[in-house]
PyMOL Python script that loads the backbone (N, CA, C, O; Angstrom):
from pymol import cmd

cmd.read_pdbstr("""\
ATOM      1  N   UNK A   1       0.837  -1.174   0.000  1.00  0.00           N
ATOM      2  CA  UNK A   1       0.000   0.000   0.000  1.00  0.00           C
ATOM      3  C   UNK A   1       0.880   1.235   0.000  1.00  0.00           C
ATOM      4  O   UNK A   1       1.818   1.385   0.783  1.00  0.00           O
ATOM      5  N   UNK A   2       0.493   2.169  -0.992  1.00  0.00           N
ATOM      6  CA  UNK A   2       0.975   3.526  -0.833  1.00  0.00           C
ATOM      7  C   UNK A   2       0.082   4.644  -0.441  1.00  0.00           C
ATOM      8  O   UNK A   2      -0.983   4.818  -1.033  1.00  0.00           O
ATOM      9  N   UNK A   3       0.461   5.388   0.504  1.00  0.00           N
ATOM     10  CA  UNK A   3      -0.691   6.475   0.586  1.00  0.00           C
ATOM     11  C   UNK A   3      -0.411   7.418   1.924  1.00  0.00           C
ATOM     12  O   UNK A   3       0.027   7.099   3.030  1.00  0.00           O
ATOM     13  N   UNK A   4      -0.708   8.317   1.555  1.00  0.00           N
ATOM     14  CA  UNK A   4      -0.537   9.408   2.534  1.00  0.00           C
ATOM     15  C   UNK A   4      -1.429  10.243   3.205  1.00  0.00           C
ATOM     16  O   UNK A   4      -1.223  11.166   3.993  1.00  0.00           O
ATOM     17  N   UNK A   5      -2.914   9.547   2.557  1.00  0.00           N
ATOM     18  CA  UNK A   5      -4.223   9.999   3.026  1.00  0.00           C
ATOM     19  C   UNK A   5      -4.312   9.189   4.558  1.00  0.00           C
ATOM     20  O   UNK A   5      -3.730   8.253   5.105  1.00  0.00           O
ATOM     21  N   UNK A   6      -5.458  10.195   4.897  1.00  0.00           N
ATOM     22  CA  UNK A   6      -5.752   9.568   6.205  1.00  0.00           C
ATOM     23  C   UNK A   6      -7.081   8.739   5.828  1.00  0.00           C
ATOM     24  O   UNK A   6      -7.821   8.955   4.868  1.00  0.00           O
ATOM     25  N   UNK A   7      -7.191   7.877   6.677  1.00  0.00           N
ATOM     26  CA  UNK A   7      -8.186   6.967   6.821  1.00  0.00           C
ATOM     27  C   UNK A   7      -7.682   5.882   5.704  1.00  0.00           C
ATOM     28  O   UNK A   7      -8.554   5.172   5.203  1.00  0.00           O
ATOM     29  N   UNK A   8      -6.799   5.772   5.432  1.00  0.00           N
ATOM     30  CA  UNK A   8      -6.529   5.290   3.866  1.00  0.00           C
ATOM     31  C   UNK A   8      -6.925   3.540   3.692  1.00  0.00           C
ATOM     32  O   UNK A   8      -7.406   2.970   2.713  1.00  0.00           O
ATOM     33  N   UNK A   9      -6.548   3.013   4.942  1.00  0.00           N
ATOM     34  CA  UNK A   9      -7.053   1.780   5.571  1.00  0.00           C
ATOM     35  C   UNK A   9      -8.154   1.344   5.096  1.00  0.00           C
ATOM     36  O   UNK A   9      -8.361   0.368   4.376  1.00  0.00           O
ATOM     37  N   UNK A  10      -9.351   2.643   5.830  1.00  0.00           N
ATOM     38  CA  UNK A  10     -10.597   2.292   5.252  1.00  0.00           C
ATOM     39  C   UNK A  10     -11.151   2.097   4.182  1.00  0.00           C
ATOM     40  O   UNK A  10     -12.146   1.381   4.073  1.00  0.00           O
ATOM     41  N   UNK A  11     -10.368   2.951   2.837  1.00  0.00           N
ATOM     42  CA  UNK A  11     -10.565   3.114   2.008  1.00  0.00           C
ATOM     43  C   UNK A  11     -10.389   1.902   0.754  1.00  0.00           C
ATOM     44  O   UNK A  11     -11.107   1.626  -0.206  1.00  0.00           O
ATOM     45  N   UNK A  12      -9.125   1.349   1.233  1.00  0.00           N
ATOM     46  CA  UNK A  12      -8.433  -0.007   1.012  1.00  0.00           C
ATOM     47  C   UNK A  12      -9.581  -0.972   1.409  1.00  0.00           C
ATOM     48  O   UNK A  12     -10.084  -1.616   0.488  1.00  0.00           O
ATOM     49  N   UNK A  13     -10.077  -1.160   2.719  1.00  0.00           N
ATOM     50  CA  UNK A  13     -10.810  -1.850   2.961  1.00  0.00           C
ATOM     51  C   UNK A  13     -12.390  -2.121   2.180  1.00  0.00           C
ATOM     52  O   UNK A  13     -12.921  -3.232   2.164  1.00  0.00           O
ATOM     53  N   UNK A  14     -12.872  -1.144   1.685  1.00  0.00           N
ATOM     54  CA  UNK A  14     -14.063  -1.020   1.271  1.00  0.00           C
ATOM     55  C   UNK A  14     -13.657  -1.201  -0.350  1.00  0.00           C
ATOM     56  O   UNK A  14     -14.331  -1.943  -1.064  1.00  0.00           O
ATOM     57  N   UNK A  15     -12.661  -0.564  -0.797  1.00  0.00           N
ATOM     58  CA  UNK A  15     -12.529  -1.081  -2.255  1.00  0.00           C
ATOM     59  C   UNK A  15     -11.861  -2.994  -2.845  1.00  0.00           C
ATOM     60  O   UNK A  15     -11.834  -3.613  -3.909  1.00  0.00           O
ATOM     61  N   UNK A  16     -11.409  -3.280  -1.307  1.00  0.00           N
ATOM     62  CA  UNK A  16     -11.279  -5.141  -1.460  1.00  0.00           C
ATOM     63  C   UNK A  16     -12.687  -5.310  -1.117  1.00  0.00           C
ATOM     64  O   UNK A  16     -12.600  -6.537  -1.181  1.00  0.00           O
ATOM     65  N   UNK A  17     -13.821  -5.140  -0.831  1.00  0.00           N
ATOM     66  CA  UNK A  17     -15.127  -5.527  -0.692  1.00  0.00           C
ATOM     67  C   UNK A  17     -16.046  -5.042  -1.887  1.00  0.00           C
ATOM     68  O   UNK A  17     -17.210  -5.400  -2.068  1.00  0.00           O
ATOM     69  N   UNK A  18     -15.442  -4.312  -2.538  1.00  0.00           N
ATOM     70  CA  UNK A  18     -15.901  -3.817  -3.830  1.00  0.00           C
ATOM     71  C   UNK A  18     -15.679  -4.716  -4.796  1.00  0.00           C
ATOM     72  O   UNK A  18     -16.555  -5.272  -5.457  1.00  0.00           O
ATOM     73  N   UNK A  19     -14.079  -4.928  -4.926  1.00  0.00           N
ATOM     74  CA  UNK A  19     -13.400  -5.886  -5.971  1.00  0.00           C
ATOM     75  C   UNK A  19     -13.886  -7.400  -5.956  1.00  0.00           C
ATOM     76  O   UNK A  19     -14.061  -8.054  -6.984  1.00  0.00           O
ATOM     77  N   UNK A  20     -14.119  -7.965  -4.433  1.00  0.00           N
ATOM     78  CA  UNK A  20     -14.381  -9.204  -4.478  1.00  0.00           C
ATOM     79  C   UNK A  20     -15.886  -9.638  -4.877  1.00  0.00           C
ATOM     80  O   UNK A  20     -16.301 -10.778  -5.088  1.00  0.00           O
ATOM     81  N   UNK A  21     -16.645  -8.312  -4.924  1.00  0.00           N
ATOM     82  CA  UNK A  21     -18.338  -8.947  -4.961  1.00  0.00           C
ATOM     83  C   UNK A  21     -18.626  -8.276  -6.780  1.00  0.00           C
ATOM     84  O   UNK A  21     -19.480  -8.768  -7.518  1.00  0.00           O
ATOM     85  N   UNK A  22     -17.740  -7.144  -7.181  1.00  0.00           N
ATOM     86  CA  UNK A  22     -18.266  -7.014  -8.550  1.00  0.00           C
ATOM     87  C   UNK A  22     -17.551  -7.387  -9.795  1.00  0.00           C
ATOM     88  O   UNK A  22     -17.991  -7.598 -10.926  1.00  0.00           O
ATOM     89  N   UNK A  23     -16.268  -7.421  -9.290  1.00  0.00           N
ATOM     90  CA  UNK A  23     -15.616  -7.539 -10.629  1.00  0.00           C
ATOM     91  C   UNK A  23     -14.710  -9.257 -10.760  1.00  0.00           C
ATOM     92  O   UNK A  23     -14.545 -10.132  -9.911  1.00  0.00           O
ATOM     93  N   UNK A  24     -14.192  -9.146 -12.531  1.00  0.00           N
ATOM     94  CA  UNK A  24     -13.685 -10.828 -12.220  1.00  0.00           C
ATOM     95  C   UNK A  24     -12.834 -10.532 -11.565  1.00  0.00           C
ATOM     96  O   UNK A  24     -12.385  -9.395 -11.424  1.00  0.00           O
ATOM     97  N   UNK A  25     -12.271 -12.071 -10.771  1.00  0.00           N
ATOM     98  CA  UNK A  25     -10.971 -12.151  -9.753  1.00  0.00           C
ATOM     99  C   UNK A  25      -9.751 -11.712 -10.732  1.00  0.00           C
ATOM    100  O   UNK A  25      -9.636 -12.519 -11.655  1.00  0.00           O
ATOM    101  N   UNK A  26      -9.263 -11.163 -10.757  1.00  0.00           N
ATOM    102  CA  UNK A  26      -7.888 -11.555 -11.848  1.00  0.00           C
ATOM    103  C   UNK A  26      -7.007 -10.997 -10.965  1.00  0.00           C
ATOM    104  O   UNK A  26      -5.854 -10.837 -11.363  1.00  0.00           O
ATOM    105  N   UNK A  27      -7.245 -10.722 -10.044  1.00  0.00           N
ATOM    106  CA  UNK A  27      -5.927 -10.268  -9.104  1.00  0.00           C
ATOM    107  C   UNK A  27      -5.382 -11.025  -7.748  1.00  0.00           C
ATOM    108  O   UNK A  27      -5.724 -10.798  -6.587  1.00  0.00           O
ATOM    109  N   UNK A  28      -4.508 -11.916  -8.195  1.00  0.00           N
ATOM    110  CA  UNK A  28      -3.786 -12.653  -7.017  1.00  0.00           C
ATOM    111  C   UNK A  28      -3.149 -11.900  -5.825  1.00  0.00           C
ATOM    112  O   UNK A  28      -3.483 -12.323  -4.718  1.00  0.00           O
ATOM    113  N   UNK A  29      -2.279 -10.845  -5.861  1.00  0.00           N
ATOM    114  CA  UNK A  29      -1.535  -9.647  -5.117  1.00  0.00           C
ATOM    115  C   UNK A  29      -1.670  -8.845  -5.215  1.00  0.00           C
ATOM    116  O   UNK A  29      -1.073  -8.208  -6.083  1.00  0.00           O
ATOM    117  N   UNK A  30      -2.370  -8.411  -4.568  1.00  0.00           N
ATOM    118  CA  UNK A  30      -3.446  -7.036  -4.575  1.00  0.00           C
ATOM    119  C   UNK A  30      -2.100  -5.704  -3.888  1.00  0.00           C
ATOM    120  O   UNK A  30      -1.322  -5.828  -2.942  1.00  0.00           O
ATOM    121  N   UNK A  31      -2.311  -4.501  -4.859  1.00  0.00           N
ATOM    122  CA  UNK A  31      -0.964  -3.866  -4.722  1.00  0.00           C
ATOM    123  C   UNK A  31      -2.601  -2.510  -4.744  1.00  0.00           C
ATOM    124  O   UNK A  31      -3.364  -2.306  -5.689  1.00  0.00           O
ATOM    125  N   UNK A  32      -2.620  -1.766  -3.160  1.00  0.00           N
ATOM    126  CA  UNK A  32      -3.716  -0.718  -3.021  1.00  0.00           C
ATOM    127  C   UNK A  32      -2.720   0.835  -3.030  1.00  0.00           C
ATOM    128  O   UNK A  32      -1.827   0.984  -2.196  1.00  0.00           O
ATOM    129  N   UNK A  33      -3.057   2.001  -4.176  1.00  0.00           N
ATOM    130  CA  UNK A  33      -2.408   2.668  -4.497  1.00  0.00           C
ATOM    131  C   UNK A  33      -3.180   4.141  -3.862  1.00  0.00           C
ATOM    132  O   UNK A  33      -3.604   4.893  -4.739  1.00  0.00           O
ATOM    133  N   UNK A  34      -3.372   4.564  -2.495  1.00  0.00           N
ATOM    134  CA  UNK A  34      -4.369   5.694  -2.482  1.00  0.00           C
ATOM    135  C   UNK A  34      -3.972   7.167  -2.615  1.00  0.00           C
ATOM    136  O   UNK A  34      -3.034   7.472  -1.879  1.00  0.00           O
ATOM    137  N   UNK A  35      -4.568   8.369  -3.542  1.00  0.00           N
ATOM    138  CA  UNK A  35      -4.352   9.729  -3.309  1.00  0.00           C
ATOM    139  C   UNK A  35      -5.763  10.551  -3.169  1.00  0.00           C
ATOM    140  O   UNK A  35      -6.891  10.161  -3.469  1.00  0.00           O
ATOM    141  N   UNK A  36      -5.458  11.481  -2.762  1.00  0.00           N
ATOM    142  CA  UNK A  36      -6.787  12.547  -2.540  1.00  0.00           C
ATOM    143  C   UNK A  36      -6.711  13.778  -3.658  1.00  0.00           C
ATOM    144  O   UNK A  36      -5.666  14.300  -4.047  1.00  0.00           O
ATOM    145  N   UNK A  37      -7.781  14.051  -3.998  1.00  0.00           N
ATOM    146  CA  UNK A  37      -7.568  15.049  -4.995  1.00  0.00           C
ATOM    147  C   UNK A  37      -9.139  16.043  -5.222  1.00  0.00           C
ATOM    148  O   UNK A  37     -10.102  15.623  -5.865  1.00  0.00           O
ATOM    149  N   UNK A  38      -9.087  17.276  -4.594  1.00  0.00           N
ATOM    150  CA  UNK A  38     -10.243  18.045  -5.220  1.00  0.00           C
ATOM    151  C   UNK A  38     -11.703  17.269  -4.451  1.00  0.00           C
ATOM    152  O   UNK A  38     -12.722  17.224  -5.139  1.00  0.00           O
ATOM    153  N   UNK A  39     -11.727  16.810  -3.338  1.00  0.00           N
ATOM    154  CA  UNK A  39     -12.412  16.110  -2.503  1.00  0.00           C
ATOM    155  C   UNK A  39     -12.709  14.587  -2.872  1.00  0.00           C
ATOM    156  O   UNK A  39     -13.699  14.012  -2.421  1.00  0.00           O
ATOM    157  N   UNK A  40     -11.979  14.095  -3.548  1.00  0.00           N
ATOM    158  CA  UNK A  40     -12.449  12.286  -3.513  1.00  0.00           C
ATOM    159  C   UNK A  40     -10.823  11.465  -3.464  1.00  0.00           C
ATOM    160  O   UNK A  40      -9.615  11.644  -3.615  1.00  0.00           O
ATOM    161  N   UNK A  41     -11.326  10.985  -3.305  1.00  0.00           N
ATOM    162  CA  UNK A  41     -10.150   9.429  -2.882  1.00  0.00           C
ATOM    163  C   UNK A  41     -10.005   8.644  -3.965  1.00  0.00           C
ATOM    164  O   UNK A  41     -11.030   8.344  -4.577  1.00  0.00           O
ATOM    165  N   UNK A  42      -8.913   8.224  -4.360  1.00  0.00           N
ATOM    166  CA  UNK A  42      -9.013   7.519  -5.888  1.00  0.00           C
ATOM    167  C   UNK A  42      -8.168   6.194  -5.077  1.00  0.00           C
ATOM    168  O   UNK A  42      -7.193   6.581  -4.433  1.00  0.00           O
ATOM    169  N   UNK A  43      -8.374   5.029  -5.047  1.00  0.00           N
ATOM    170  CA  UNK A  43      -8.094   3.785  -5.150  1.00  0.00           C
ATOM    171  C   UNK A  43      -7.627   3.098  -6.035  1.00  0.00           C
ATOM    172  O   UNK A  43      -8.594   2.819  -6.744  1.00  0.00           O
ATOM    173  N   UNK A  44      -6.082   2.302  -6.758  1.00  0.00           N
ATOM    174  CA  UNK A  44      -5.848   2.038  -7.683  1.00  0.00           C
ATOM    175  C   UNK A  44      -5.436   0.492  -7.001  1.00  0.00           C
ATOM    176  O   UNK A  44      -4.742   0.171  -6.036  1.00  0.00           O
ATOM    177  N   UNK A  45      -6.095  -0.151  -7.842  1.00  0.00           N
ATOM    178  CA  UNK A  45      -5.732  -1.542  -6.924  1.00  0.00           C
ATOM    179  C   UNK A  45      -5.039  -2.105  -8.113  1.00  0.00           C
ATOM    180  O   UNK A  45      -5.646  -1.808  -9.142  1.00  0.00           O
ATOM    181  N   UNK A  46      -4.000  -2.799  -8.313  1.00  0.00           N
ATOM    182  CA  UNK A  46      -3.532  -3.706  -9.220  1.00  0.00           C
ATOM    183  C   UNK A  46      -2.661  -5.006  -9.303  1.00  0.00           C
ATOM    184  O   UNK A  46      -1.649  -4.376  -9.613  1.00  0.00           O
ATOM    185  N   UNK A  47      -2.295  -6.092  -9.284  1.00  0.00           N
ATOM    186  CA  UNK A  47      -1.578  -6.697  -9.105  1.00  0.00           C
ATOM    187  C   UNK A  47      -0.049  -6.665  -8.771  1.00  0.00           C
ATOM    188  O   UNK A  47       0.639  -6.419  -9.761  1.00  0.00           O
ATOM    189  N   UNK A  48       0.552  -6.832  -7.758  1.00  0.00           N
ATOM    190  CA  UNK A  48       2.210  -6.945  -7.604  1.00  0.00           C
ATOM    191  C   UNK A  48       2.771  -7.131  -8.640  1.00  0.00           C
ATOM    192  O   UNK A  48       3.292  -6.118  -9.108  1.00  0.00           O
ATOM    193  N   UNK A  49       2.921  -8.363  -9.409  1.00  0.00           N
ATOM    194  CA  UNK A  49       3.208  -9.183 -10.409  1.00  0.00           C
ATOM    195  C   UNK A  49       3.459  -8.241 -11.928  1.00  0.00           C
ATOM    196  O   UNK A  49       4.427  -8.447 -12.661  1.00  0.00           O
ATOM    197  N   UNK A  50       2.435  -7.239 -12.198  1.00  0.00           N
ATOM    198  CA  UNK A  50       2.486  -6.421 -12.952  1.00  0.00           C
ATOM    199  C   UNK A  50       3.976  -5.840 -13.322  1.00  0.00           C
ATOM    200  O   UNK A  50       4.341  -6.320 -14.396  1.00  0.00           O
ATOM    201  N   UNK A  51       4.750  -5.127 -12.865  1.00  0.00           N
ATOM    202  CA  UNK A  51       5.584  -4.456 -12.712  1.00  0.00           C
ATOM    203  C   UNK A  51       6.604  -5.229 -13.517  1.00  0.00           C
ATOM    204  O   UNK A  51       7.189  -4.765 -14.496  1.00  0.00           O
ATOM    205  N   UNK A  52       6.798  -6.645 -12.944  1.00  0.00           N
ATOM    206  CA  UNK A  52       7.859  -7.962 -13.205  1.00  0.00           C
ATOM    207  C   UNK A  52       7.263  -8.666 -14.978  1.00  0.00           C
ATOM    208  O   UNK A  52       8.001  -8.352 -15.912  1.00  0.00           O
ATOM    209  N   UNK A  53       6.334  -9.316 -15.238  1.00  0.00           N
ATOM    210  CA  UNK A  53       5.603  -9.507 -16.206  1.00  0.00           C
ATOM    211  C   UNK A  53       4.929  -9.197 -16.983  1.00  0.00           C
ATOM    212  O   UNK A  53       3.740  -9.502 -17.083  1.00  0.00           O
ATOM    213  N   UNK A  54       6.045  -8.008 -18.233  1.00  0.00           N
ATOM    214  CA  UNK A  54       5.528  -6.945 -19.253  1.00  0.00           C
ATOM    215  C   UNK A  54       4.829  -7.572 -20.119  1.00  0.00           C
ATOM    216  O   UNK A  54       3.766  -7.000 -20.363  1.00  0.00           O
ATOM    217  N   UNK A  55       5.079  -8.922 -20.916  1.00  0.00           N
ATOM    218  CA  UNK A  55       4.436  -9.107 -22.171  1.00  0.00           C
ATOM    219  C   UNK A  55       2.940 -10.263 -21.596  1.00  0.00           C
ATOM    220  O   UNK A  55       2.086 -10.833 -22.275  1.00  0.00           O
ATOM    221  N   UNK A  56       3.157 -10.232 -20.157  1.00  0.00           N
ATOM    222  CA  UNK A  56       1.384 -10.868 -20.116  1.00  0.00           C
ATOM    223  C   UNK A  56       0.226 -10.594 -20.209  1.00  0.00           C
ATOM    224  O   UNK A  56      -0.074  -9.844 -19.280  1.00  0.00           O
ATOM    225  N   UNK A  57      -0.510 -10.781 -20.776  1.00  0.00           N
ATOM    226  CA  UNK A  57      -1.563  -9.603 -20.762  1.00  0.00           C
ATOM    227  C   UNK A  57      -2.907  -9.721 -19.612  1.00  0.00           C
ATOM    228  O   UNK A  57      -3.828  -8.917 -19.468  1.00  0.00           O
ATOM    229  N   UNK A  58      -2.650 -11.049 -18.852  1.00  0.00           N
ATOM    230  CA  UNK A  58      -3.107 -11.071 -17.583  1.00  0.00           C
ATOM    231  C   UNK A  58      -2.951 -10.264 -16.757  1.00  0.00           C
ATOM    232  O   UNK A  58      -3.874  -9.694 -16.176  1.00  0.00           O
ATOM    233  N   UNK A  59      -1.507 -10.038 -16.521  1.00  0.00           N
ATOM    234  CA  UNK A  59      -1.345  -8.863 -15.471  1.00  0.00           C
ATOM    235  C   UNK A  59      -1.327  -8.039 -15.990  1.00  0.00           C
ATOM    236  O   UNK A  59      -0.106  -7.964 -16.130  1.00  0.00           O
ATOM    237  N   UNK A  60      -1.723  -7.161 -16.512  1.00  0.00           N
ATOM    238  CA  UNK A  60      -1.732  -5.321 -16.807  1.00  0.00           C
ATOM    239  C   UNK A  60      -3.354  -4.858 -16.253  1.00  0.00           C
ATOM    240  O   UNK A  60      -4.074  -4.122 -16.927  1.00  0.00           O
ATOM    241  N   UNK A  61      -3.661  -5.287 -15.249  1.00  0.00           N
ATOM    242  CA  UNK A  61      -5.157  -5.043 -14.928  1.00  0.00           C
ATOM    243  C   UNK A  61      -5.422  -4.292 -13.648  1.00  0.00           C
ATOM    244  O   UNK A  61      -5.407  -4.668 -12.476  1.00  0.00           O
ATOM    245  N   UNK A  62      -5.651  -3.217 -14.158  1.00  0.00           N
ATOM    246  CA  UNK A  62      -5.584  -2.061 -13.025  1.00  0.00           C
ATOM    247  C   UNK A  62      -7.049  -1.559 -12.571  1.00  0.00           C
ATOM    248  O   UNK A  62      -7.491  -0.867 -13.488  1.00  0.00           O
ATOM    249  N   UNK A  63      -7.590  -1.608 -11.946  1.00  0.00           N
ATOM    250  CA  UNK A  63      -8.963  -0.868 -11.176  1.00  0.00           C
ATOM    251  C   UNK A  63      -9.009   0.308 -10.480  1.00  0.00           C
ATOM    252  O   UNK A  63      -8.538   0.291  -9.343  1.00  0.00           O
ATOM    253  N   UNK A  64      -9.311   0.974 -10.758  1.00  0.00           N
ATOM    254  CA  UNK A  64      -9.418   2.731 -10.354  1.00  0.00           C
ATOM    255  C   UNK A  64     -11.190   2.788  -9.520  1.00  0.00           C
ATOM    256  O   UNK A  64     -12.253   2.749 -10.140  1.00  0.00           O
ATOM    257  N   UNK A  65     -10.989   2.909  -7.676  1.00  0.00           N
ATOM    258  CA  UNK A  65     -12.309   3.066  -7.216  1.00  0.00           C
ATOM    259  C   UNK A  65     -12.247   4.697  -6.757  1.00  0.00           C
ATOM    260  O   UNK A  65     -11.181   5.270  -6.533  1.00  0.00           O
ATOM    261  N   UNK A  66     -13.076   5.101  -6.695  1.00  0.00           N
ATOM    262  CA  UNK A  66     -13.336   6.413  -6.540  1.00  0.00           C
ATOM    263  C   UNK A  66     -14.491   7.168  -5.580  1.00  0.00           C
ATOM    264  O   UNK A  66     -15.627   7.419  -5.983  1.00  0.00           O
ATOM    265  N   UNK A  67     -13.972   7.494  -4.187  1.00  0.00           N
ATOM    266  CA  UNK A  67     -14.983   7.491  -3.272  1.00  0.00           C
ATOM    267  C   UNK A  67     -15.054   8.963  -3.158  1.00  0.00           C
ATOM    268  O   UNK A  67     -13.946   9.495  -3.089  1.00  0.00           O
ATOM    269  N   UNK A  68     -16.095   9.777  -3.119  1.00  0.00           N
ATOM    270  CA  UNK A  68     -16.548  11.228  -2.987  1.00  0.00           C
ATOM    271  C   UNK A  68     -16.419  11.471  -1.181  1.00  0.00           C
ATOM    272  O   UNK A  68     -17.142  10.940  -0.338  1.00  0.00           O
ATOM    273  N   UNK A  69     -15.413  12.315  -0.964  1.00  0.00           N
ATOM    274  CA  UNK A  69     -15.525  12.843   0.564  1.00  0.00           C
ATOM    275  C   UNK A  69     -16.605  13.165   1.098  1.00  0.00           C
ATOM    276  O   UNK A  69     -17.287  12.704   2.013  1.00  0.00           O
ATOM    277  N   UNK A  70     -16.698  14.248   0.225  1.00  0.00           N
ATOM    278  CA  UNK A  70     -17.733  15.119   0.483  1.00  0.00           C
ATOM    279  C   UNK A  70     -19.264  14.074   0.817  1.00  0.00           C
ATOM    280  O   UNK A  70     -19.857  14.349   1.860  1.00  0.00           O
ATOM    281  N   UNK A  71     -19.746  13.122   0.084  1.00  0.00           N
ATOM    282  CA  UNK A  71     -21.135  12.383   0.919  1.00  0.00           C
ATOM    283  C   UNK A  71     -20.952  11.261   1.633  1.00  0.00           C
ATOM    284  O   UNK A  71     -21.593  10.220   1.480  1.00  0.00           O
ATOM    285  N   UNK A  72     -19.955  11.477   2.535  1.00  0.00           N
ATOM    286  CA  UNK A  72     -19.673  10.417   3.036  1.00  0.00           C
ATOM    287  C   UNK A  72     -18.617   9.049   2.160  1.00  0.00           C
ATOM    288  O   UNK A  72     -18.889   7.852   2.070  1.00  0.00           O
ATOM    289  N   UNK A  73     -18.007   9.423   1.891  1.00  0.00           N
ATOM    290  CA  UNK A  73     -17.262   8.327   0.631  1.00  0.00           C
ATOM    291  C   UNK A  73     -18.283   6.806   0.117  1.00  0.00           C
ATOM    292  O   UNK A  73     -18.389   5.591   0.283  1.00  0.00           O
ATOM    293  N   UNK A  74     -19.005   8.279  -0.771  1.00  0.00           N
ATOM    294  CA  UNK A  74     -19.638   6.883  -1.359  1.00  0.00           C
ATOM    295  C   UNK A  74     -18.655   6.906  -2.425  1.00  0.00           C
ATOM    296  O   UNK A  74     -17.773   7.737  -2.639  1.00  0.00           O
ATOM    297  N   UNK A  75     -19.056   5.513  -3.257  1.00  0.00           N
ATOM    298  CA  UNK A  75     -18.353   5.484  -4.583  1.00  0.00           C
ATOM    299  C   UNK A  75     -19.039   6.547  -6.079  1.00  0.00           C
ATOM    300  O   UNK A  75     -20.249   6.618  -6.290  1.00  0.00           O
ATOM    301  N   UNK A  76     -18.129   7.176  -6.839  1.00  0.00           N
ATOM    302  CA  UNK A  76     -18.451   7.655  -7.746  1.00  0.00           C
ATOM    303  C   UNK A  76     -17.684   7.015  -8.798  1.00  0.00           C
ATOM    304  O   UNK A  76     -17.838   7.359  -9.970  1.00  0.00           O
TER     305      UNK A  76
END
""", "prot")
cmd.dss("prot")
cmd.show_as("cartoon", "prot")
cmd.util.cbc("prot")
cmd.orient("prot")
């Protein structure tokens, strides 16, 4: 995890409860990337593995969640 937001934990937390109930699994090592910007929280979750394994096209799969401060961090 990278991040310098506060609460960032939570944020991590609610976007692995996001990832596991909507989207396909394709992520074994979940690598949680958080910044704040202009009132919302952007979540970049992507595989470890990525970085190491350029020509797979399994790993290049990045998810961007996006929670609004301002109403309570829902997702936008």
């Amino acid at each position: 995890m990278t991040s310098a937001v506060p609460d960032a934990s939570a944020y991590i937390e609610r976007t692995g409860k996001l990832y596991s109930t909507a989207v396909p699994q394709e992520i074994d090592y979940p690598v949680y990337s958080v910044s704040e910007e202009n009132g919302s929280v952007t979540v970049t979750l992507s595989d470890e593995r990525d970085q190491y394994v350029k020509y797979w096209a399994y790993f290049k799969t990045v998810y961007r969640f996006v929670f609004d401060m301002e109403i309570g961090g829902e997702l936008v």
